[in-house]
C-alpha positions as CSV (number, residue, x, y, z in Angstrom):
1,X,168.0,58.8,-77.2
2,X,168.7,60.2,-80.3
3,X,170.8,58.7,-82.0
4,X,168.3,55.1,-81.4
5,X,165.6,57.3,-83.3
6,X,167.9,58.9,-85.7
7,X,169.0,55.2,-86.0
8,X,166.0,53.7,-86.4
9,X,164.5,56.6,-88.7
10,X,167.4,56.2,-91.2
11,X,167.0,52.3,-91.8
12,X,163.5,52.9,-92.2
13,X,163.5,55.3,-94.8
14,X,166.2,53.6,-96.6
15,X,164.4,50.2,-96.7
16,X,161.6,52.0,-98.6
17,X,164.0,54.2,-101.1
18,X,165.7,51.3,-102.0
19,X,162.1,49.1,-102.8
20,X,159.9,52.0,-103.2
21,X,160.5,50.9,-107.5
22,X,158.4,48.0,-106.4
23,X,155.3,50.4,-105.4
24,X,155.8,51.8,-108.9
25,X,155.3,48.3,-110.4
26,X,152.1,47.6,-108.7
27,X,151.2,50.9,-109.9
28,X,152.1,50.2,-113.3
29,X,150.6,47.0,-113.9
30,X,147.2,48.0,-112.3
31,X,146.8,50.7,-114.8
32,X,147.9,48.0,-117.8
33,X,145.3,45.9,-116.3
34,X,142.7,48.8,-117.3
35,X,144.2,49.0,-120.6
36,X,143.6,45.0,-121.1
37,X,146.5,44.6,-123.1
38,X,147.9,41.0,-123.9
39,X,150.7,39.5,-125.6
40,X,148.5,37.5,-127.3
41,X,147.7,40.5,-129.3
42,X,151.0,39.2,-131.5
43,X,150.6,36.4,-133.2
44,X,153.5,34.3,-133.9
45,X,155.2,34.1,-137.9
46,X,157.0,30.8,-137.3
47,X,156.0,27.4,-135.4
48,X,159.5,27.1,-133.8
49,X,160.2,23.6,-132.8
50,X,160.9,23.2,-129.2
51,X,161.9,20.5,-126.5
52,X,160.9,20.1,-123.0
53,X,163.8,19.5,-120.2
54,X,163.0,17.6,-117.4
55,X,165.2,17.0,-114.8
56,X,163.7,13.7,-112.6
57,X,164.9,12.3,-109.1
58,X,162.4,9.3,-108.0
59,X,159.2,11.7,-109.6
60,X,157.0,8.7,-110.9
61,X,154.0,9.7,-108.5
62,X,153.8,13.1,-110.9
63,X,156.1,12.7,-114.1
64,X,153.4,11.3,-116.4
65,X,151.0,14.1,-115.3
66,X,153.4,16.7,-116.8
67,X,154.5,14.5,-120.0
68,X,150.4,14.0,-121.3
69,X,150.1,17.9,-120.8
70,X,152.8,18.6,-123.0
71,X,151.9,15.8,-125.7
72,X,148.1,17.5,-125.5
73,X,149.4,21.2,-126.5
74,X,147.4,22.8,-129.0
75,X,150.5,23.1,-131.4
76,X,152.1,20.8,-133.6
77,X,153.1,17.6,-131.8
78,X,156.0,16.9,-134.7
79,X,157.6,20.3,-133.4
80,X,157.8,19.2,-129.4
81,X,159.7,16.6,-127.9
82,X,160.1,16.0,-124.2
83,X,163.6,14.6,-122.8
84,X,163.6,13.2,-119.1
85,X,166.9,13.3,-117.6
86,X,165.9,10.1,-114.9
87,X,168.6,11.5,-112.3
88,X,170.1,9.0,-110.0
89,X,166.4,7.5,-110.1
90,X,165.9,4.5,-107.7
91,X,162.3,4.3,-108.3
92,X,160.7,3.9,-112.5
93,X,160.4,7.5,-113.0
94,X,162.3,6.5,-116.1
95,X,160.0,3.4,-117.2
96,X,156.9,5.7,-117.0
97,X,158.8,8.5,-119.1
98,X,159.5,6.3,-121.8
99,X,155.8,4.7,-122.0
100,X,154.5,8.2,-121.9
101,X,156.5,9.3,-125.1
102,X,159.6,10.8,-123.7
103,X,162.9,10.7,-124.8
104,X,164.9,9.1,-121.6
105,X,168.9,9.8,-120.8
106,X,169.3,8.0,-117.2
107,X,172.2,9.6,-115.2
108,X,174.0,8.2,-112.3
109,X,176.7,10.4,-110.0
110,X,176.7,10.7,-106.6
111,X,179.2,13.5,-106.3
112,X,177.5,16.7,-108.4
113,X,174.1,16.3,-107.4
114,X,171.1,18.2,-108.4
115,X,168.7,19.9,-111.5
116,X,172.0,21.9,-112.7
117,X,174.1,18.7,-113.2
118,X,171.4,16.8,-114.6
119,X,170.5,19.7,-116.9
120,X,173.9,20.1,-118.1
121,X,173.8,16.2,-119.2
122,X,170.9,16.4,-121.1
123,X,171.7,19.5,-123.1
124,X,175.2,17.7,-123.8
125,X,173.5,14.4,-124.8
126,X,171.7,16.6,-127.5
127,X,174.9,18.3,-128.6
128,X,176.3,14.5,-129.2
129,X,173.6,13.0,-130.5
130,X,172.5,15.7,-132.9
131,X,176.3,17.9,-133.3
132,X,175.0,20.9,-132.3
133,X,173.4,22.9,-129.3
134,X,171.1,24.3,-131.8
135,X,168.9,21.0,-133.0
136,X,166.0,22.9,-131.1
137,X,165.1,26.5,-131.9
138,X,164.4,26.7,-127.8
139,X,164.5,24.6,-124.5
140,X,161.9,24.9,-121.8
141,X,163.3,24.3,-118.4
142,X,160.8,22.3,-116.0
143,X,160.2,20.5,-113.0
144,X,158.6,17.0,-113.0
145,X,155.9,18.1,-110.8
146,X,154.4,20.9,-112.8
147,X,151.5,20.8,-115.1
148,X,151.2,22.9,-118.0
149,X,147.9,24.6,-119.7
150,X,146.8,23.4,-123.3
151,X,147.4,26.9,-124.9
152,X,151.1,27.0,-122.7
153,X,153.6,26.5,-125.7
154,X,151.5,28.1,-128.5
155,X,151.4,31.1,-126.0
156,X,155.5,31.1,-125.5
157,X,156.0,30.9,-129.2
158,X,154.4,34.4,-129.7
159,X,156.6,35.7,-127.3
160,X,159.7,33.8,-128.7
161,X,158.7,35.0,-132.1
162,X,158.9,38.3,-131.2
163,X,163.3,38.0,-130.4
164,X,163.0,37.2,-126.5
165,X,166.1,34.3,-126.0
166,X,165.2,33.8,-122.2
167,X,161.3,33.7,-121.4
168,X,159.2,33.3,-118.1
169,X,155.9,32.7,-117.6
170,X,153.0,32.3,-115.3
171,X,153.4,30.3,-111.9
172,X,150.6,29.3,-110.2
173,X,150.0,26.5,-108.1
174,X,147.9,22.9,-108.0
175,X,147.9,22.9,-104.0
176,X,147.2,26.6,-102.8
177,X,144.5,25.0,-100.7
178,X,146.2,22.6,-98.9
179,X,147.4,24.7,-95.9
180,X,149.4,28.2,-95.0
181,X,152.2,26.7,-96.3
182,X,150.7,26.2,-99.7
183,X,148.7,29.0,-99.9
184,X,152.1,31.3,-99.0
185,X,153.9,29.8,-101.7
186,X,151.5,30.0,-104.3
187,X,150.1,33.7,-103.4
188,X,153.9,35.0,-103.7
189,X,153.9,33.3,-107.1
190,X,151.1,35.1,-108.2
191,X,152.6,38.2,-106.9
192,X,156.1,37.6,-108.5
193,X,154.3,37.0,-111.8
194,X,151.3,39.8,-111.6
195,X,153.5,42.2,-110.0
196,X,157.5,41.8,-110.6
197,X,157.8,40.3,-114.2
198,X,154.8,41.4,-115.6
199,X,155.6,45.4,-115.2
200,X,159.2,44.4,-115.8
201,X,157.5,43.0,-119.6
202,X,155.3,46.5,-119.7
203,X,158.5,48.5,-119.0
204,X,160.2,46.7,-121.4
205,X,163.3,46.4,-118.8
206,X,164.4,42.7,-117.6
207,X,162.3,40.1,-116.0
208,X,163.9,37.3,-114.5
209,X,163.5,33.6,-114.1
210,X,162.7,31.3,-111.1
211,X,163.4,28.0,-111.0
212,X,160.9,26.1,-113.4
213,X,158.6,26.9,-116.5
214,X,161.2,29.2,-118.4
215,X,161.8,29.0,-122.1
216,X,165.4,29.6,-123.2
217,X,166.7,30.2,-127.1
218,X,169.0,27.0,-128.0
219,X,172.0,29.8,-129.1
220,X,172.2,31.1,-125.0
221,X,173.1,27.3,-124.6
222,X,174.9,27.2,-127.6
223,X,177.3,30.1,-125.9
224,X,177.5,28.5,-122.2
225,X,178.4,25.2,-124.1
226,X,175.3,23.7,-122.2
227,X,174.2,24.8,-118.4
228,X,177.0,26.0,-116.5
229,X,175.1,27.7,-113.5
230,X,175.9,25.6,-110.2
231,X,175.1,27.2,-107.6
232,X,172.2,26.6,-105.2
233,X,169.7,28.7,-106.9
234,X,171.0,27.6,-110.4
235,X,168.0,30.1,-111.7
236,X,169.0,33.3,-109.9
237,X,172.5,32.8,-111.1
238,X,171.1,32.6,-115.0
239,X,169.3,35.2,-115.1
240,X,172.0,37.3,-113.4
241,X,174.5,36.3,-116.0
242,X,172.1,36.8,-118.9
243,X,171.2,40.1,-117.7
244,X,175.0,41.2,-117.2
245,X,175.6,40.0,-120.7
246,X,173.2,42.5,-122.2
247,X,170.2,39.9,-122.8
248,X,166.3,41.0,-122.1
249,X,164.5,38.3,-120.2
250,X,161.3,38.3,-121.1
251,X,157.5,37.3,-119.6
252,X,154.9,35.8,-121.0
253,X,151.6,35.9,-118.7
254,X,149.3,34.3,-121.1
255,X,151.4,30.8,-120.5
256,X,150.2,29.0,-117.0
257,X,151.5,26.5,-115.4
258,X,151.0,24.6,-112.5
259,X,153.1,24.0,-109.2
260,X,153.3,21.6,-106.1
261,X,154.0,23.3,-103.0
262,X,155.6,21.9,-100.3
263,X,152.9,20.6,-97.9
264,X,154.9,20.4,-94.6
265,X,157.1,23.2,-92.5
266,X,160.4,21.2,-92.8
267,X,160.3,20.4,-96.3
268,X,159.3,24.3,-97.0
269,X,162.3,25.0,-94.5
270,X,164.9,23.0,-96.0
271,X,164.4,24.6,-99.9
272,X,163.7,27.9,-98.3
273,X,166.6,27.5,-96.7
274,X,168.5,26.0,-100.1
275,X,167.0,29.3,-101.7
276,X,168.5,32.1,-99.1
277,X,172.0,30.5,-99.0
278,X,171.7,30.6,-103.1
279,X,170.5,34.2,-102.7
280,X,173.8,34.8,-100.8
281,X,176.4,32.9,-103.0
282,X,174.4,34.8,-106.1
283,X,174.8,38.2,-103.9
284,X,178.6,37.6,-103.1
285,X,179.6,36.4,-106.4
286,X,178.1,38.9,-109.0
287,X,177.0,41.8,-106.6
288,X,179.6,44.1,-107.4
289,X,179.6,43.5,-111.0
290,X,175.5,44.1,-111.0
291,X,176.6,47.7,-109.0
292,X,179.1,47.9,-111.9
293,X,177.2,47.5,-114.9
294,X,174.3,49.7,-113.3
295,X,177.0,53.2,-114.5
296,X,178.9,51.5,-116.9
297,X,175.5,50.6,-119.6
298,X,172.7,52.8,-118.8
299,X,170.4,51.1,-120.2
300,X,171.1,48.1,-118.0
301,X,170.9,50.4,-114.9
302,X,167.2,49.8,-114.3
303,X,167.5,45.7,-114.8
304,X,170.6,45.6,-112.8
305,X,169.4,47.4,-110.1
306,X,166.2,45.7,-110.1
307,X,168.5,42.3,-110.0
308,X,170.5,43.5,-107.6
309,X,167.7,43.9,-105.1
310,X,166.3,41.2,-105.6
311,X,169.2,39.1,-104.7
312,X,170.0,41.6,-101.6
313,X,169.4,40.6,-98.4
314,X,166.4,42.5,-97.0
315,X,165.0,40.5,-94.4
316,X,168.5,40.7,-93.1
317,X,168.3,44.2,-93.0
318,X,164.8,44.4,-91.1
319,X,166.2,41.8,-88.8
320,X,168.6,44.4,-88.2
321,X,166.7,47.0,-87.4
322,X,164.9,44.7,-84.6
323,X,168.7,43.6,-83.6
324,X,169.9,47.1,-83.3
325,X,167.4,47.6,-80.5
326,X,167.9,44.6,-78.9
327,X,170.9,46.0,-78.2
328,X,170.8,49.6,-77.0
329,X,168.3,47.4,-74.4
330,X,171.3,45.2,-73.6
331,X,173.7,48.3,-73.7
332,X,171.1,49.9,-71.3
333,X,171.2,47.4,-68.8
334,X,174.4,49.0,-67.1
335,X,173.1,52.1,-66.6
336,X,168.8,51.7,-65.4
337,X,168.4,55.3,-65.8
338,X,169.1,55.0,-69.6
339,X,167.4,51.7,-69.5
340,X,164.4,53.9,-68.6
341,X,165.0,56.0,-71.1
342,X,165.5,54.0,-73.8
343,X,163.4,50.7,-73.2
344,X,160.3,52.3,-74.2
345,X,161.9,53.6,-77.2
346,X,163.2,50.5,-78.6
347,X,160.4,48.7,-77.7
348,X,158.1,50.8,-79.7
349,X,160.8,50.7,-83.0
350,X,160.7,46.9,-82.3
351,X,157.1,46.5,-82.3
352,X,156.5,49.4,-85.0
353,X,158.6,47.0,-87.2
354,X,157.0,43.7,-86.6
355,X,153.4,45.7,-87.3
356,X,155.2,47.0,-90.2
357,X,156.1,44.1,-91.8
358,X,153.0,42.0,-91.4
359,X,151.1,45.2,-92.9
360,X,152.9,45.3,-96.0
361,X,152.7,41.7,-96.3
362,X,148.9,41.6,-95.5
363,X,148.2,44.3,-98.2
364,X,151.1,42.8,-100.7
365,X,148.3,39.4,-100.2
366,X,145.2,41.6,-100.9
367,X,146.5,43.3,-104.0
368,X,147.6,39.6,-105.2
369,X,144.2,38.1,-104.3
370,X,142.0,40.7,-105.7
371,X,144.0,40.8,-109.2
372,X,144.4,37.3,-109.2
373,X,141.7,35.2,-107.4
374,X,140.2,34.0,-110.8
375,X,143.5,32.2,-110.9
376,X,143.4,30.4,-107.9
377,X,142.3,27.3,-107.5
378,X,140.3,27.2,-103.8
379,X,137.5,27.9,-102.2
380,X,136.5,31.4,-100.8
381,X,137.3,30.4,-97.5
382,X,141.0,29.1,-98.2
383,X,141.6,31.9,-99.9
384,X,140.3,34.6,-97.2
385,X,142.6,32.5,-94.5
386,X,145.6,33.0,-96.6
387,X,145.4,36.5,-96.7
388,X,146.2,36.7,-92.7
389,X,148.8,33.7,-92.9
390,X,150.7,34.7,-96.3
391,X,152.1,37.4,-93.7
392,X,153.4,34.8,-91.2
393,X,154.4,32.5,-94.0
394,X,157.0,35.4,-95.0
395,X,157.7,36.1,-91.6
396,X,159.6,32.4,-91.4
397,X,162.2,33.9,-93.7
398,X,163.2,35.5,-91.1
399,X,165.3,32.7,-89.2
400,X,166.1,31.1,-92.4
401,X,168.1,34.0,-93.7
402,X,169.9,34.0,-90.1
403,X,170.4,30.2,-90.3
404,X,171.6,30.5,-94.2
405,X,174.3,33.0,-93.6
406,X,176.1,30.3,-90.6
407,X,174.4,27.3,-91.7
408,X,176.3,24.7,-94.6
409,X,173.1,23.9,-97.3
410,X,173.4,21.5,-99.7
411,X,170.8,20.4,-102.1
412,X,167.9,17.8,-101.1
413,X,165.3,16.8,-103.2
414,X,161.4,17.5,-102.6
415,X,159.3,14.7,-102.3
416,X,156.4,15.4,-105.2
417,X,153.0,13.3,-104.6
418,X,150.3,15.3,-106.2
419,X,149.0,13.2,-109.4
420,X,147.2,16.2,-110.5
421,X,146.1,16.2,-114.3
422,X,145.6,19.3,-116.6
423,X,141.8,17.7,-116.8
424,X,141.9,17.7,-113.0
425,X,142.7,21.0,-112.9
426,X,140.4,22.3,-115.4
427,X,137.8,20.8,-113.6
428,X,138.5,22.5,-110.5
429,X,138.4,25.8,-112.4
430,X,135.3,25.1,-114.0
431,X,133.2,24.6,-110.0
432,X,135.6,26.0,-107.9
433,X,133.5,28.1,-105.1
């Protein structure tokens, strides 16, 4: 009996040592919120001139959406051009491109599939076309179904101005009110931005990038030789690399842009799933040298830490905790007078866990909402509902970590059907309840 509480008390406490930094960054960026400082406080010396990555697979529902809000910036048009890479397109994703104003580079393989290959075309198109990496002071990375806010490039150029090479910025979502699945999604966005990058950015240690609206300096893909960074979460592995080679991401949380969510469990499941297994190769991969460069440049210790628990399995390690007393009640099945014993016990570690976890989560969603609820676009109801399902939304993460450690994943594309308009969206903000 006690060695299952001496068990149980040990994984416990070392679940919050290792994430109690995370406490400190809510901490951190409630008191800057106090403070009201900005980074538009620094206004930009140069106009850098910039171009717009999109990788495209059968998007025309959405791509034109993202193309207008990009041509309606409130910066120079003459220093922003916006290159579709229409990959392996059956559809005219690449038709509506071209009559929007975008630069067009169609790409057909069926062998390396996904945003990474087609990426890595497009930046070596440039390098052909113009001889260099470097015709672009910066890339932005994105994804044909986001949206971006007038003010969303002006707003990145301060921050580029100021020496970041790798730059995030502020996710949120056009579909948080569509259902729990949505609403989980976009309410961990929020969090990830208000919460992770944005203390990261007061802290002045590394933020990181994840998956779409990133800005990167044309001389990072002047070193890779284009995008080298294959694996399934292409973005983890980036920012891992960048962060090993010395480089400061950076976060810029005056520059929104908008998201679709997944709208229906197995879509959600299959790129949550694509996600965990990427987490893994990531983890695997570069783990050790994250642990390395923690004690071998101290002043990388905080973002590689930081890095290297973010890729770390957690949920695996809660799931644990549940599985470890799954079975000492299995173990205690040969023997009912320990099974008496320690059935109550475990039960009660089990439960304690599960309560726990959907706390944490439930308060993680509060913080989020209350900090950011001028941000999201939905009603008062939607966004009261999603403060009890964000917890059971994170909850799923548990059987997809199981399944991603057994499970083969390859990369499938998301369906995208929101045509959702920056005026559409302004709108919304303008008589949202």
């Amino acid at each position: 009996m006690k060695a299952v509480l001496t068990v149980n008390t040990i994984l416990y406490i070392l679940l919050v040592v290792l994430y109690f930094y995370q406490f400190v960054y809510i901490i951190v960026a409630l008191i800057n919120d106090k403070k009201k400082k900005s980074s538009s406080a620094y206004q930009a010396k140069k106009l850098h001139r910039f171009a717009f990555i999109i990788a495209a697979r059968n998007e025309s529902a959405v791509i034109g959406n993202l193309i207008k809000s990009i041509k309606a910036q409130n910066y120079p048009s003459e220093l922003i051009d916006v290159i579709v890479v229409a990959d392996n397109c059956t559809d005219n994703t690449a038709e509506i491109a071209r009559s929007n104003g975008a630069i067009v580079y169609e790409r057909f393989n069926d062998i390396l599939k996904g945003k990474s290959y087609a990426l890595d075309y497009a930046f070596n198109n440039i390098c052909e076309e113009h001889g260099s990496y470097t015709a672009y002071d910066g890339y932005f990375i994105f994804d044909a179904d986001n949206i971006i806010d007038r003010n969303y490039v002006r707003e990145m150029n301060n921050t580029f101005d100021q020496g970041y090479k790798v730059i995030t910025s502020y996710r949120n979502s056009k579909n948080f009110g569509t259902n729990w699945i949505t609403s989980g999604y976009s309410l961990w966005f929020c969090r990830e931005a208000k919460f992770l990058n944005n203390p990261r950015m007061i802290l002045k240690t590394s933020c990181a990038v994840s998956g779409t609206g990133f800005l990167i300096n044309s001389h990072i893909i002047q070193k890779y030789s284009g995008w080298k960074f294959n694996l399934l979460t292409e973005d983890i592995e980036f920012s891992v690399v960048n962060i090993l080679d010395g480089e400061k991401i950076g976060y810029c949380a005056d520059a929104m842009f908008y998201d679709e969510q997944p709208e229906t469990f197995s879509q959600s499941w299959n790129q949550r799933l694509r996600w965990s297994k990427g987490f893994y190769q990531v983890m695997f991969k570069y783990g050790h040298e994250l642990i390395g460069m923690m004690f071998k440049r101290r002043e990388l210790f905080v973002s590689c830490y930081d890095m290297f628990m973010t890729i770390a399995p957690a949920t695996l390690l809660s799931v644990g905790c549940v599985l470890l007393n799954l079975v000492f009640l299995l173990v205690g099945l040969t023997d009912m007078e320990f099974f008496k014993l320690i059935f109550p016990l475990a039960m009660e570690s089990i439960v304690f866990g599960l309560i726990n976890y959907y706390l944490l989560m439930f308060m993680m969603g509060i913080i989020t909402m209350i900090t950011e609820s001028s941000k999201i676009i939905a009603t008062k109801k939607q966004k009261f509902i999603s403060l009890f399902t964000f917890p059971l939304f994170m909850a799923t993460y548990i059987p997809i970590s199981l399944v991603a450690l057994v499970k083969k994943v390859e990369w499938k594309p998301i369906t995208h059907c929101i045509s959702t308009s920056m005026e559409d969206i302004e709108i919304q903000q303008q008589y949202k309840q």
